[in-house]
C-alpha positions in Angstrom: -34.5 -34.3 -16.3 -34.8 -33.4 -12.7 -32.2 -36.4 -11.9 -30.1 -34.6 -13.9 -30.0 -31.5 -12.6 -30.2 -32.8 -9.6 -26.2 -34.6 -10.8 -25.5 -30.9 -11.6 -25.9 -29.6 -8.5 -24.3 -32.4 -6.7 -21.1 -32.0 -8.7 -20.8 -27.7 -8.3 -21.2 -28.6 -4.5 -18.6 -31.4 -4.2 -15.9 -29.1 -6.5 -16.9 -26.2 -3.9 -16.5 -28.4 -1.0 -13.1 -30.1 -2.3 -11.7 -26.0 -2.9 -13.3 -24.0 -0.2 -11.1 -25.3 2.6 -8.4 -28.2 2.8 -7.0 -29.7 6.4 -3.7 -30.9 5.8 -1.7 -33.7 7.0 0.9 -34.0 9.1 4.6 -33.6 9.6 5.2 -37.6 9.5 2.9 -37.2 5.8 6.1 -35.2 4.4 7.8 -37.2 2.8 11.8 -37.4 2.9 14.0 -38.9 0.2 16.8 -39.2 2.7 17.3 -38.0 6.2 20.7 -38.0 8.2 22.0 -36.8 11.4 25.0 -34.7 11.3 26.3 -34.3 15.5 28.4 -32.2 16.6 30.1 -32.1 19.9 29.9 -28.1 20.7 26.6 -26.0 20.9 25.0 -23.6 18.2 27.2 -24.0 15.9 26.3 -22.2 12.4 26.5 -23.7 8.8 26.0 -21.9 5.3 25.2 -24.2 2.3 25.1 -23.5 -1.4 24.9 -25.6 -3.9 26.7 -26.2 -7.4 25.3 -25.3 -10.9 24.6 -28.8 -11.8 22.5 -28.9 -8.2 24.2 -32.1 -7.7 26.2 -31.1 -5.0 25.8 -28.8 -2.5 29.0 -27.4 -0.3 28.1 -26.7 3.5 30.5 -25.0 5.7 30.5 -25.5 9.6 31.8 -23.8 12.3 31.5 -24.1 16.3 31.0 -27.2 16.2 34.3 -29.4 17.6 34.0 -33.0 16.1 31.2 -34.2 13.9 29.8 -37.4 13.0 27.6 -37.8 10.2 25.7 -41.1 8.8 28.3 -43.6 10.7 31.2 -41.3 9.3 33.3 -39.3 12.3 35.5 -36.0 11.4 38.2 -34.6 13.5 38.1 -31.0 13.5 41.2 -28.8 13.6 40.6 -27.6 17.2 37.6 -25.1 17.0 38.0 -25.1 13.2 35.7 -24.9 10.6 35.1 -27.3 7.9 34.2 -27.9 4.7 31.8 -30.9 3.3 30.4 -31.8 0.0 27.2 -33.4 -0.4 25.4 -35.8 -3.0 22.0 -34.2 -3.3 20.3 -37.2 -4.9 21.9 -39.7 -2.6 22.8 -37.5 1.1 26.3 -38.8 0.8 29.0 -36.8 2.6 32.0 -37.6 -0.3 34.3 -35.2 0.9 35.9 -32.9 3.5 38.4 -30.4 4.7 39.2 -28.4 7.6 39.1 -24.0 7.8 41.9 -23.1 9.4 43.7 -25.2 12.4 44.1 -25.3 16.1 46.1 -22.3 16.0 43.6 -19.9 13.9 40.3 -21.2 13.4 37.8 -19.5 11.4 35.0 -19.2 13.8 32.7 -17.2 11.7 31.5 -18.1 7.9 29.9 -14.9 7.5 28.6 -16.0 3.7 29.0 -18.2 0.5 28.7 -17.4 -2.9 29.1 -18.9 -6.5 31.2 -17.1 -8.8 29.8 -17.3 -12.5 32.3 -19.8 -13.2 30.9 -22.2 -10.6 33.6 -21.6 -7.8 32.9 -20.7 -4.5 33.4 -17.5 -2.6 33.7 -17.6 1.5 33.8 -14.3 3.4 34.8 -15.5 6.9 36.3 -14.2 10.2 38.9 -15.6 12.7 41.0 -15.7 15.3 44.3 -14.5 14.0 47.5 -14.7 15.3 50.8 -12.2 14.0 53.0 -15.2 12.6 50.6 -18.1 12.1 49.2 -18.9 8.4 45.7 -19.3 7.4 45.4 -23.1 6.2 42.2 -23.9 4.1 42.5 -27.7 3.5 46.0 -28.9 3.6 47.0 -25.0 1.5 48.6 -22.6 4.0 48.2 -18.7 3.5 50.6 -15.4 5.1 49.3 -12.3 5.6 51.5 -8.9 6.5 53.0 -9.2 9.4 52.3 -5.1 10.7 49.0 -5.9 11.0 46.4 -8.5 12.4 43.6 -9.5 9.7 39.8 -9.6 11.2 38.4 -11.0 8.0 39.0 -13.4 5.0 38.1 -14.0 1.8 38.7 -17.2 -0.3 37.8 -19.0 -3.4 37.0 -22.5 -3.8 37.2 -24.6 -7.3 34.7 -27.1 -7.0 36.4 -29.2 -9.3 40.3 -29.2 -8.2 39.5 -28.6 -5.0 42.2 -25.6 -4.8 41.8 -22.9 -2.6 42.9 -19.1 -4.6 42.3 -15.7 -4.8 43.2 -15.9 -0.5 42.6 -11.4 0.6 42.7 -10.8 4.2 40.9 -7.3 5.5 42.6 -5.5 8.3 40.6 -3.1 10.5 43.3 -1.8 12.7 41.6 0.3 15.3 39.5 -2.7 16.1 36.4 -0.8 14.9 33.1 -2.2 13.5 32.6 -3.1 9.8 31.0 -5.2 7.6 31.8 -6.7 4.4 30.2 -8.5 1.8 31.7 -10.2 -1.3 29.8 -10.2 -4.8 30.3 -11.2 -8.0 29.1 -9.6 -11.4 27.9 -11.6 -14.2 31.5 -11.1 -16.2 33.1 -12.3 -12.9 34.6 -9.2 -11.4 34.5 -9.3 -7.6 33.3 -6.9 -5.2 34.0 -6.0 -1.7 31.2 -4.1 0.0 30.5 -2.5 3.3 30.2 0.2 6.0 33.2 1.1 8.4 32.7 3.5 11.7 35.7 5.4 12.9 38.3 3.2 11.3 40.2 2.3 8.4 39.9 -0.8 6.0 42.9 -2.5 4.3 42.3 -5.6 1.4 45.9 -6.7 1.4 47.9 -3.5 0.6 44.9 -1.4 -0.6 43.2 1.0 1.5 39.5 0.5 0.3 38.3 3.2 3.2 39.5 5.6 5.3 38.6 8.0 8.7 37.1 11.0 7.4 37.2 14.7 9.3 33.3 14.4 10.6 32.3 11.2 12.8 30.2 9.0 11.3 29.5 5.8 9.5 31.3 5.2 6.2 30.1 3.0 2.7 32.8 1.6 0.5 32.6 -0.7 -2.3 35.5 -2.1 -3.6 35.9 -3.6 -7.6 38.4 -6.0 -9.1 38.6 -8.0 -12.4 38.9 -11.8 -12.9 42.9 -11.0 -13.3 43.2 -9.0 -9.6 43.8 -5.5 -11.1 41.5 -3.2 -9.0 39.0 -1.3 -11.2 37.8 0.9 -8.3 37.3 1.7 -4.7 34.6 4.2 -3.9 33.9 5.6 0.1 31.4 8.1 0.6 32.7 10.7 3.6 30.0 12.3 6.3 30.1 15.8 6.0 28.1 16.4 8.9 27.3 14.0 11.9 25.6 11.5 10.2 24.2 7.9 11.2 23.7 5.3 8.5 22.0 2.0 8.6 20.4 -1.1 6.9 23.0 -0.6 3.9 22.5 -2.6 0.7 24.5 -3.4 -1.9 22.7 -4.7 -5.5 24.0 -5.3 -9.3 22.2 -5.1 -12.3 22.5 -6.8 -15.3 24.6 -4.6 -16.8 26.8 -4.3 -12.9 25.9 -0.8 -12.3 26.3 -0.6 -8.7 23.1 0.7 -6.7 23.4 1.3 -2.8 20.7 2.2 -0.5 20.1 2.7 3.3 19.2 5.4 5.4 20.7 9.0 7.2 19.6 9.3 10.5 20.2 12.9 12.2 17.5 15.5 11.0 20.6 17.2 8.7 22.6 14.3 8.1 24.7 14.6 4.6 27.0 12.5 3.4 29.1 12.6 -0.3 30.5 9.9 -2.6 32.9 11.4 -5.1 31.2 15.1 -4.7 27.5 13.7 -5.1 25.8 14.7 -1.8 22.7 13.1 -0.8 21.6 14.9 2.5 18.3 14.4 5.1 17.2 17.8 4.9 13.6 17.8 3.2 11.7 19.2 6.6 8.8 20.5 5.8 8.8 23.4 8.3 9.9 23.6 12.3 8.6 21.1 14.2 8.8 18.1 11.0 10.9 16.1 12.8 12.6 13.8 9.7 14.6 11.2 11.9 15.6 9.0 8.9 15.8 9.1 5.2 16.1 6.6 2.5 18.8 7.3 -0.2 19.8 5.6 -3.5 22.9 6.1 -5.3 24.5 4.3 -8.4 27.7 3.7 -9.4 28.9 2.5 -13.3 31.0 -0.2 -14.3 33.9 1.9 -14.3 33.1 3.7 -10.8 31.1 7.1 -12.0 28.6 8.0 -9.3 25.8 8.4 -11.7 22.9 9.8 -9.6 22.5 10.3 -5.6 18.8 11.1 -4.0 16.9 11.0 -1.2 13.0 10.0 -1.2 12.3 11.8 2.2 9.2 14.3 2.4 8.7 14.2 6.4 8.6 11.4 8.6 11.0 8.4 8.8 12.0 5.8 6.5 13.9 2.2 6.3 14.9 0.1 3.3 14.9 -3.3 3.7 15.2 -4.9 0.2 16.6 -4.1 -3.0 16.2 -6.2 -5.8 17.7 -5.1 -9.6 15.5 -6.4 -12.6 16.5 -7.7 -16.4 15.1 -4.2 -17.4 17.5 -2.2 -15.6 14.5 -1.1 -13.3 14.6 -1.9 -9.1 12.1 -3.3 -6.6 13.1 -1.0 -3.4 10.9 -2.3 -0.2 11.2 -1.2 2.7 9.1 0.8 6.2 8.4 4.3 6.7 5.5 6.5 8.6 4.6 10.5 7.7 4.1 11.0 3.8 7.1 9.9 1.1 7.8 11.7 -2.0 5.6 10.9 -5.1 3.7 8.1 -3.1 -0.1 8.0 -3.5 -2.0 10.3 -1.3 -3.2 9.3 1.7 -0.8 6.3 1.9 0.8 7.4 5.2 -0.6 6.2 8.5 -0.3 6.7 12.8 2.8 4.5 13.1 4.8 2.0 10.5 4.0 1.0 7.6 5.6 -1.0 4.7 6.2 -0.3 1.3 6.8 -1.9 -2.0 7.8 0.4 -5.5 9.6 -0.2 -8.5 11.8 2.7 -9.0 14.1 3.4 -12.7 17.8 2.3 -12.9 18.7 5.7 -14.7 17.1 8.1 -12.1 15.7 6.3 -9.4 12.1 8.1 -10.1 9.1 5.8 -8.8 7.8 3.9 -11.4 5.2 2.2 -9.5 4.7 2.4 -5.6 2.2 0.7 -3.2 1.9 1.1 0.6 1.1 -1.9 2.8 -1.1 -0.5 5.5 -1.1 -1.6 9.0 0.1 0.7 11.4 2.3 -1.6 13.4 4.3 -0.2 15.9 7.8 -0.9 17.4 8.1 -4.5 18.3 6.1 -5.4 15.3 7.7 -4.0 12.2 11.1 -5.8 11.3 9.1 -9.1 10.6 8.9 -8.2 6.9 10.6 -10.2 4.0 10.7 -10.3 0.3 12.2 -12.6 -2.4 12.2 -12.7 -6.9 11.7 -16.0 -8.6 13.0 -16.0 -12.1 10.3 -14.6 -13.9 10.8 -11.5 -11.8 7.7 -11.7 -9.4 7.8 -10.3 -6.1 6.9 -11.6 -3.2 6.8 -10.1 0.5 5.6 -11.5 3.7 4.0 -8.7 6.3 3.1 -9.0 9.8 0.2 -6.6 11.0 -1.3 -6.3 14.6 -4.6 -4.5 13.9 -7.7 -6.8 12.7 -6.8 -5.6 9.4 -4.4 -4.7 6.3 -4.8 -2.8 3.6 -2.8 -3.6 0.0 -3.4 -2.7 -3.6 -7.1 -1.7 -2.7 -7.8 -5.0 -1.1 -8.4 -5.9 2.9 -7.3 -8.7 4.6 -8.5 -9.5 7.7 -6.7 -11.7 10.8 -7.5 -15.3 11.5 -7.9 -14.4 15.5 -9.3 -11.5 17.5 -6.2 -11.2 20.0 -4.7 -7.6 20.3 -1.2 -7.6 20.8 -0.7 -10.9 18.4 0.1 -10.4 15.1 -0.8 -12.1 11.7 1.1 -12.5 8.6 0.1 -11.1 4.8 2.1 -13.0 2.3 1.5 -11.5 -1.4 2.7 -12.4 -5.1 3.0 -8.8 -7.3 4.7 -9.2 -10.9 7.0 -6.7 -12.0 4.1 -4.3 -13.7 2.9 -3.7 -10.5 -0.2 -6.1 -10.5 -1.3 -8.3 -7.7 -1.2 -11.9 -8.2 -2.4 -13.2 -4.9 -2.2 -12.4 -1.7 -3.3 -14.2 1.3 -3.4 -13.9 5.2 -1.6 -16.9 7.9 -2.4 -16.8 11.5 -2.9 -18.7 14.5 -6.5 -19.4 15.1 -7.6 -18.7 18.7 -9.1 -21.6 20.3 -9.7 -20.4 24.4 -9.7 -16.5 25.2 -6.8 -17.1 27.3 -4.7 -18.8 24.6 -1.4 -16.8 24.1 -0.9 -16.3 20.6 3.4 -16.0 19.3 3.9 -13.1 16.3 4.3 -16.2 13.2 7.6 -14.9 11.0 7.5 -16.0 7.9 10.9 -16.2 5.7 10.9 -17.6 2.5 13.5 -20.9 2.1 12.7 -21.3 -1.8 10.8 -20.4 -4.6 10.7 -23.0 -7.5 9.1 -23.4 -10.6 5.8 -24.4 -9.2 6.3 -24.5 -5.3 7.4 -21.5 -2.9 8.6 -22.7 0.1 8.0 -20.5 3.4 9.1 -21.1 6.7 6.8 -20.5 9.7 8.9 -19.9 12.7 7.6 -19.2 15.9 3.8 -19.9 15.0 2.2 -20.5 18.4 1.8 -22.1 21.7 -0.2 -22.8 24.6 -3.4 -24.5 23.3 -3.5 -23.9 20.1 -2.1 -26.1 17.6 -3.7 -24.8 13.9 -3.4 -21.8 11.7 -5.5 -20.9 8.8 -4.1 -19.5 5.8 -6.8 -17.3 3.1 -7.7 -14.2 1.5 -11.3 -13.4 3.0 -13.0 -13.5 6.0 -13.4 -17.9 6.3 -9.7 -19.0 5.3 -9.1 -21.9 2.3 -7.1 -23.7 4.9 -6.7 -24.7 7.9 -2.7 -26.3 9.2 -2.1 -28.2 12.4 1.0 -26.5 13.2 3.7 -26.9 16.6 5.3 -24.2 18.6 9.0 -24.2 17.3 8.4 -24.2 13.3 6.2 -24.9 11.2 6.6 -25.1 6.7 3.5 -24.6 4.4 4.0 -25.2 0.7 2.6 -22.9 -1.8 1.8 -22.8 -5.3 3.2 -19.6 -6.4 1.0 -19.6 -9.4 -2.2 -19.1 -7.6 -1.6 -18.7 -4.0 -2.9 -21.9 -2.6 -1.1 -24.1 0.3 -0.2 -27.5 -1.6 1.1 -29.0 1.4 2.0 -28.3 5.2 3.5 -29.7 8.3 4.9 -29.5 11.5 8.0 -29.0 11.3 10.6 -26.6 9.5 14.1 -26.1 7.7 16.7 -23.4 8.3 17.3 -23.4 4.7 16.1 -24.8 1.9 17.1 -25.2 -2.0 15.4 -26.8 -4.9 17.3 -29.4 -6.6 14.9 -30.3 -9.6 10.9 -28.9 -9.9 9.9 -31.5 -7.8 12.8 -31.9 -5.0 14.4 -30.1 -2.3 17.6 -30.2 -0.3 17.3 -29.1 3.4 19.1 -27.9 6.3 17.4 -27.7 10.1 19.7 -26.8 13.2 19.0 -29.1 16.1 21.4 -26.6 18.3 23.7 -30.6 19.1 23.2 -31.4 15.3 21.7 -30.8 12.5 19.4 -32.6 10.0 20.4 -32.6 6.6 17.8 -33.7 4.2 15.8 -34.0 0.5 12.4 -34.1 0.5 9.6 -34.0 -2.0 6.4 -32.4 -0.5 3.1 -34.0 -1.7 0.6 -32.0 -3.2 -3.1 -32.0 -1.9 -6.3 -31.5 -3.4 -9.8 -31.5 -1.4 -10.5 -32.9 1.9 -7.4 -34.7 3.5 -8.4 -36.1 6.9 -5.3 -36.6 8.6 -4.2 -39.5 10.7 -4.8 -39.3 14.2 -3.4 -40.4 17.3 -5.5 -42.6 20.4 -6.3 -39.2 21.9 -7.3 -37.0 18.8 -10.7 -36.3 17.3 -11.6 -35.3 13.8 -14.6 -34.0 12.0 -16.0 -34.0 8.6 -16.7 -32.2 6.3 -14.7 -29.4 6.9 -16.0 -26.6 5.6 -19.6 -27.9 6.2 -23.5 -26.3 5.3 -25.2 -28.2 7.7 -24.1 -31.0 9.7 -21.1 -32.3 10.9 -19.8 -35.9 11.9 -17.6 -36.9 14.8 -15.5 -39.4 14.6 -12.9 -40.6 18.0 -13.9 -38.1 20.3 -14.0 -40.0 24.4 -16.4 -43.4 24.2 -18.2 -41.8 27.7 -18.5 -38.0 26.8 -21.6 -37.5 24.5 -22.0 -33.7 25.2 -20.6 -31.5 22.0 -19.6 -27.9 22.9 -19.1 -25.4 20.2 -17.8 -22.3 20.2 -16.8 -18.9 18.4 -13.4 -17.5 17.8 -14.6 -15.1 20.6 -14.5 -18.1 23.2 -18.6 -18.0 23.3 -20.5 -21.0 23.9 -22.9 -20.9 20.7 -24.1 -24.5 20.6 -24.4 -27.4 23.2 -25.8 -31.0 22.1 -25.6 -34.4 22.2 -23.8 -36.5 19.7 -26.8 -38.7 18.6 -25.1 -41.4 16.0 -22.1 -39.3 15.6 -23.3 -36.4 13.8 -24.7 -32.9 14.9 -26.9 -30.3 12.8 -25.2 -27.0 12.3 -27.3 -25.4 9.6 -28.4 -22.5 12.2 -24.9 -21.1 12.6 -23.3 -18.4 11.2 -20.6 -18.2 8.5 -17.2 -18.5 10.2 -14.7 -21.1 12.6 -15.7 -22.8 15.2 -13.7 -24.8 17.7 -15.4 -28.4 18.7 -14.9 -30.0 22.3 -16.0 -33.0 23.1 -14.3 -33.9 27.1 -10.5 -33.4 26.4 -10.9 -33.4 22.7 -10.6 -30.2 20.7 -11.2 -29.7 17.1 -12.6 -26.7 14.6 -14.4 -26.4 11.5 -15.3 -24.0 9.0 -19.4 -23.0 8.5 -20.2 -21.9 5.2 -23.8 -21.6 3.4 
């Protein structure tokens, strides 16, 4: 009887040593389906990729980058043209390609691509054009009026004939700012939406926005049908001096068009079609609102439904808005002072972020949660969000105080280091319940360590694996970061400097899989796949890979010059395996930098049953590891 409890307890205490905390591989464990080198013979050039319905090819378009030669193939570019390829995903083989644009007028700037629900594909691009000289896509050529000089085009591709149609050129004759961003519904009318200051917009013949009588930035949104008739063009008009940024255009499932951003200038008012949505909720004298979030919508057939303003004092930003199947909205974004119909207490000394699903027919909060952390300035634009297909929200957060509070739960950072920053990354479904959520940072390994602010952007979400980026994780010397949701982290990542990817499951939050190394984009190809994209600034990498998945206690292959430890987390002793042959002194340490241990290594192993809960780093001469302590 005793042996077999004694089996009992051995197995509980093996399952909680394989979950408590994994060390994962790295980056040469990832393992690629296909990896080939595409040069090019200028510097930074940029590329946008998409791919097809099928996912069995994607389209990548190129631009600044002179020649290119890719897997033993070489491609003449058109001057400082772009171009167009087509890729096998399953195979990496470049089957096809076409120049944007010639010597003469190159398009220099692919501002974004797009699939139409028909498959084609939708460029939005800018150029250098010249009164008299046609646009050529591919061997197709393309006028434009001859009064005016385009700064923009807009093109669609068929995948299959490889026919280039649907050619609209966007004149901005005072040479003013804009911007400008194509969309499709899911019937297949087309969108042109934007912001113009102190200008005027032509698509073609039609004026989609014009100077108004007060100076200040103007929206438009412009609507056609699959035929080219033009269903609508909208412009909203300051009427008092008015500043507006961080503009976003989204469609619902039923393409209702909602727009947010935000009115700077404590009085700022602007209309669209007589609906006036103003920043003018002060509180009394000295509230000093700077900026104010507003939402309106627009129908199908161009009716301004609603316009509002969720201002009660202090200053907001949007940064995300995402339209659900249920005709609801997740709107994300920063703010500090109190907002309207928020919870109480939920403002804070600086910024702060938010997350809120608000309704489609009024724009009333449904649900809203803050994301405390008082970050300041520098701190508060690393923030991004992304829905998977069932809906579920997720936001990555970077906070510089020890902690962050969320949905009633605190997270706390991997390091001690004011000034550095850590990142919360949490799942919430569309009822406003947390699903996970868990804390990456650098862990500190010397007090005078300097510690970079980790951004995390999401490439993909799939239906099992989320995909984040890590860019800037760290430098100096530390070369691991721990990813968790209490105080001792699950995991612990040997991560680089310049980027970093960590593969999630996005059912339950844990890191399946990381390494040292990253991808400017990503895009699943099949449950189990993804096609990749990482800029080399001479080159680029294009890729498929299929991450492994870990479970337990991966010790990783090591170099001449690296030591490793085991178990990891550990009760009460640890073993030391290729530290120097003449160093036998151990050194431990806290994540303060405080000596709290100093042995010899008799037979390899060292008790450590008398410390405290937490991470500790391990130096043995030159050699530098860490461990987790847990009871």
């Amino acid at each position: 009887m005793k042996k077999f409890y004694f089996i009992l307890i051995f197995v509980f205490a093996a399952n909680l040593f394989c979950t408590a905390q994994t060390v994962l591989p790295y980056e040469k464990e990832l393992t690629e389906q296909y990896n080939f080198n595409l040069a090019t013979t200028a510097y930074y050039s940029t590329m946008k990729i998409v791919a097809d319905n099928s996912k069995e090819n994607v389209y990548a378009f190129i631009n600044g980058s002179g020649n290119i030669t890719y897997n033993g193939q070489t491609i003449t570019a058109n001057g400082n043209a772009g171009i167009l390829m087509q890729f096998k995903t399953g195979t990496g083989e470049l089957v096809w390609s076409a120049s944007l644009g010639n010597a003469a007028l190159p398009l220099t700037g692919i501002e974004s691509a797009i699939i139409d629900p028909n498959g084609n594909i939708c460029i939005a691009a800018r150029g250098t054009f010249l009164a008299g000289v046609p646009l050529t896509l591919g061997s197709q050529t393309f006028a434009f009026r001859t009064d005016l000089i385009p700064n923009m085009v807009f093109a669609t591709f068929n995948t299959s004939t490889r026919v280039w149609s649907k050619v609209k050129f966007l004149y901005a004759p005072t040479q003013q700012g804009f911007t400008a961003t194509p969309m499709f519904d899911k019937t297949g009318n087309f969108y042109i939406c934007g912001t113009v200051t102190l200008s005027e917009l032509y698509l073609d013949n039609t004026l989609v926005a014009s100077v108004g009588s007060v100076v200040g930035t103007n929206i438009y949104a412009y609507k056609e049908n699959p035929q080219g008739t033009v269903v609508y063009t909208k412009q909203t008009l300051p009427l008092t001096p008015t500043g507006i940024e961080n503009v976003i255009f989204e469609l619902d499932h039923t393409d209702n068009l909602f727009i947010t951003g935000y009115i700077s200038y404590i009085t700022g008012s602007i209309s669209l079609d007589g609906v006036i949505v103003k920043n003018d909720t002060l509180s009394n004298k000295y509230d000093y609102s700077y900026t104010d979030i507003f939402l309106y919508k627009i129908n199908p057939a161009g009716s301004v439904q609603f316009g509002k303003t969720y201002l009660y004092n202090g200053t907001e930003y949007p940064r995300f808005l995402h339209a659900l199947s249920d005709g609801s909205l997740y709107l994300c974004g920063e703010y500090s002072g109190v907002m309207n119909d928020f919870p109480a207490g939920s403002g804070g000394q600086y910024y702060n972020r938010f997350i809120s699903n608000i309704s489609g027919v009024n724009g009333a909060f449904i649900w809203s949660f803050p994301i405390n952390s008082n970050v300041y300035y520098q701190e508060r634009y690393a923030f991004f969000s992304l829905v998977d297909k069932n809906e579920d929200l997720y936001f990555s957060a970077n906070f510089c105080p020890q902690s962050i509070s969320f949905m009633g739960q605190t997270y706390s950072k991997r390091n001690d280091k004011n000034g550095t920053s850590n990142t919360l990354v949490a799942k919430v479904n569309s009822a406003g319940v947390l699903q996970w959520g868990n804390v990456l940072g650098p862990v500190t390994t010397f007090p005078t360590s300097y510690i970079d602010n980790p951004r995390i952007q999401f490439g993909e979400v799939g239906s099992s694996r989320l995909i984040l980026q890590v860019n800037s994780l760290s430098y100096g010397t530390n070369t691991e970061f721990a990813w968790g949701s209490g105080a001792i982290p699950t995991t612990t990542m040997y991560g680089g400097m310049w980027g970093n990817m960590a593969v999630v499951d996005n059912k339950t939050g844990n890191i399946l899989n990381g390494y040292n190394q990253a991808y400017s984009e990503t895009i699943e190809i099949d449950s189990v796949s993804f096609f990749a994209l990482r800029n080399n600034f001479l080159s680029w990498d294009i890729a498929r890979f299929k991450p492994q998945s870990t479970s337990g206690i991966v010790i990783p292959k090591v170099s001449d010059n690296e030591m490793i430890i085991y178990p990891n987390p550990t009760t009460d002793e640890l073993f030391i395996r290729n530290f120097p042959a003449m160093e036998h002194t151990l050194y431990i340490y806290s994540l303060e930098g405080k000596m709290v241990l100093k042995s010899t290594i008799p037979a390899g192993k060292i008790s450590v049953k008398d410390l405290s809960n937490g991470i500790y780093t391990v130096r043995v001469g030159d050699r530098i590891s860490r461990f987790v302590k847990i009871r």
